[in-house]
C-alpha positions, 0 to 999 in steps of 0.5 A: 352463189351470192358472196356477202360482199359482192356487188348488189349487196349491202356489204358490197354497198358499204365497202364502196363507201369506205373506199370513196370515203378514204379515197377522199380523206386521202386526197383532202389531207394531201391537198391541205400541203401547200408543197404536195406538188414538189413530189412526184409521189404525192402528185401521183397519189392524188392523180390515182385517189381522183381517179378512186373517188369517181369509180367508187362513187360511181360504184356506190351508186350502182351498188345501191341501186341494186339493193334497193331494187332487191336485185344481184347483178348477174351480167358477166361483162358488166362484172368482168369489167368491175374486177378487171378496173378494180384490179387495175385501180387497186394496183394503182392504189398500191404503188402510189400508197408505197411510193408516197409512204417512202417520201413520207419517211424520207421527209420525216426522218432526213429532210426535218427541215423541209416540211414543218411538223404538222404538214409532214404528219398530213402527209403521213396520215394520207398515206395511212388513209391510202394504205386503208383504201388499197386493203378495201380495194383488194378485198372488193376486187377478191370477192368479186372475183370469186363471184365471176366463175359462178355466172 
C-alpha cells in the first residue's frame, strides 16, 4: 500500500522541502529581530525550528534517495522512528508557534511601543510561517502513520 505522501515518493519528497523551507523562512525572519532574544517564546521558536530544519533536511535527503533509486521504504524501525520523531517535532512546532503567536499579539495590540512596526510585523509573519510549517508536519506524520500498519 503505497499512500501518495508517504516516505519514498515524490509527494513525500516535496512535503519535506516545504517543511525545511518554512522551517527556514521562520527562523531567518525571527533572527532578523534584534530584540527576539528577550522573549522566551521566540527563543523557544527558534531552538524548536534548528531542531526542524536538520531533521527535515535530513528527511529530504533520504526521501530523495529513495525516489531516485525508484525504491519505498519498507523497514518498520526506520518508519517508526520517523513518525515517532515526527509527532514529537510536530507537537513542538505547535506549542512553540502558539506561544509565539501570543506574544505576537501582545506586542502588537498592547506594548506598541516595544517593537517598531516593521519587526512586530517580522515577528508575525514567522509565526505565520510556523503555523505553515506544523500543518505540513501534521500532514507527513499522518500519512506516514497510516503507512506503518500496512508493513
Amino acid at each position: 500500500m503505497t499512500l501518495p505522501d508517504s516516505m519514498g515518493t515524490s509527494a513525500g519528497f516535496t512535503l519535506r522541502l516545504g517543511q525545511t523551507i518554512f522551517s527556514s523562512a521562520s527562523l531567518l525572519l525571527m533572527s532578523f529581530g534584534v530584540q527576539f532574544y528577550s522573549y522566551t517564546s521566540f527563543c523557544f521558536l527558534t531552538k524548536i525550528k534548528g531542531l526542524v530544519i536538520l531533521w527535515s533536511f535530513a528527511l529530504v535527503l533520504l526521501d530523495g534517495y529513495f525516489v531516485l533509486v525508484t525504491h519505498q521504504i519498507r523497514q518498520n524501525e526506520i518508519l517508526l522512528l520517523v513518525v515517532i520523531r515526527d509527532w514529537w517535532l510536530s507537537t513542538l512546532t505547535l506549542g512553540a508557534a502558539s506561544s509565539a503567536a501570543s506574544v505576537v499579539d501582545i506586542l502588537l495590540t498592547e506594548h506598541k511601543s516595544v517593537c517598531s512596526h516593521k519587526i512586530c510585523s517580522q515577528y508575525l509573519l514567522s509565526t505565520i510561517f510556523a503555523f505553515l510549517l506544523w500543518f505540513l508536519s501534521m500532514a507527513s506524520s499522518l500519512f506516514n502513520l497510516w503507512l506503518l500498519p500496512s508493513l
